[in-house]
C-alpha positions as CSV (number, residue, x, y, z in Angstrom):
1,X,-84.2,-24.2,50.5
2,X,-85.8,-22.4,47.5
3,X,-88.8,-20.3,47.5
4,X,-91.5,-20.5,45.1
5,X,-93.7,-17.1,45.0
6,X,-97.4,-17.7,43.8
7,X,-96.8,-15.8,40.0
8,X,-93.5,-18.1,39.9
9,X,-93.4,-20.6,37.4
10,X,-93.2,-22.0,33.4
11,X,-96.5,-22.4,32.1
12,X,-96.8,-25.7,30.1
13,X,-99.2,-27.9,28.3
14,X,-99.6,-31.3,30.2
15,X,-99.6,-34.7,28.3
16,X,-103.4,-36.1,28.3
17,X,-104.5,-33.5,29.7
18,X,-107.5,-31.1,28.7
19,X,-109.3,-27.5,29.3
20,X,-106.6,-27.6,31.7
21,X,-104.0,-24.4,32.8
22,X,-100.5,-25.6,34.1
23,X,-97.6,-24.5,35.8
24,X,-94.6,-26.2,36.8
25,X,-93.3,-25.3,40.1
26,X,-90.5,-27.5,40.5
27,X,-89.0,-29.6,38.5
28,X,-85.4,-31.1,38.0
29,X,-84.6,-28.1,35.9
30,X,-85.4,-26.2,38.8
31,X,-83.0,-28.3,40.9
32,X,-85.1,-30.7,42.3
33,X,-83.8,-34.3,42.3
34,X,-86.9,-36.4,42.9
35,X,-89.6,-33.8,43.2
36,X,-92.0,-32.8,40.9
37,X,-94.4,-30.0,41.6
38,X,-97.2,-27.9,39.5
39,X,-100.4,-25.9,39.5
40,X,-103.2,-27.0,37.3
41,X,-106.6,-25.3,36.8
42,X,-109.0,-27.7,35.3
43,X,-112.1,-25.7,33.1
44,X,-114.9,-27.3,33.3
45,X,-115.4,-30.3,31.7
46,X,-111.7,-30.8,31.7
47,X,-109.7,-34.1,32.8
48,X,-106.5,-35.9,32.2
49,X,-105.9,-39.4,31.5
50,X,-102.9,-40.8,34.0
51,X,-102.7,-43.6,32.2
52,X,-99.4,-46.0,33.6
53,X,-97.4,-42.5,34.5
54,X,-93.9,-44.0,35.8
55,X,-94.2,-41.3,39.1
56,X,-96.7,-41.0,41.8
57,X,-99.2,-38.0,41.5
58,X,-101.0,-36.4,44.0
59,X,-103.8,-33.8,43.4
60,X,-104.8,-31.2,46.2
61,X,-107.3,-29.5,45.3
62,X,-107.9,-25.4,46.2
63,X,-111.4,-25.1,44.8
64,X,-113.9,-26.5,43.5
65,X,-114.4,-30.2,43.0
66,X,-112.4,-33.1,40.8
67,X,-113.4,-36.2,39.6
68,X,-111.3,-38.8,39.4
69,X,-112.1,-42.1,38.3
70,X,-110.4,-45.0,39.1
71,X,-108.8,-48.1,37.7
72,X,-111.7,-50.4,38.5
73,X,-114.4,-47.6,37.8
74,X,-114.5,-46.5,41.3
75,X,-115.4,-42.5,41.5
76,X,-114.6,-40.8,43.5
77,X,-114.9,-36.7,44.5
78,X,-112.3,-34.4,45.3
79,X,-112.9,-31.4,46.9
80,X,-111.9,-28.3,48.3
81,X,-108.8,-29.1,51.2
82,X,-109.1,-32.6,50.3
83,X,-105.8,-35.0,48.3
84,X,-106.1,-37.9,45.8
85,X,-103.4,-40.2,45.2
């Protein structure tokens, strides 16, 4: 088992991704084999383009709301407690 802390974590600029905050929580190079985890905080206005990302992603969101739009233009809205996958 390995605990992660709250403050814990690399912060990183996401691919496709803007007026978004990151962290990586664990990755491979954290010694996870399969799993990866982080924090985002979107800014207003931000987003991110999944585009054909080879791994499942699932967002849980803390606050606030997400929109996610999907591959046939379906919208959908994401908020606080709730998980999009």
């Amino acid at each position: 088992m390995k605990l992660i802390k709250k403050n814990e974590g690399e912060y990183y600029d996401p691919p496709a991704h803007s007026n978004c905050y990151s962290t990586k929580k664990i990755t491979p190079e954290t010694g996870s084999q399969k799993l990866i985890v982080s924090h985002s905080y979107f800014l207003p206005n931000g987003g991110c383009d999944m585009g054909s990302a080879p791994v499942e992603r699932i967002y849980h969101v803390l606050s606030g709301t997400l929109q996610v739009k999907g591959k046939n233009n379906d919208v959908y809205e994401v908020g606080p407690g709730d998980m999009i996958y």
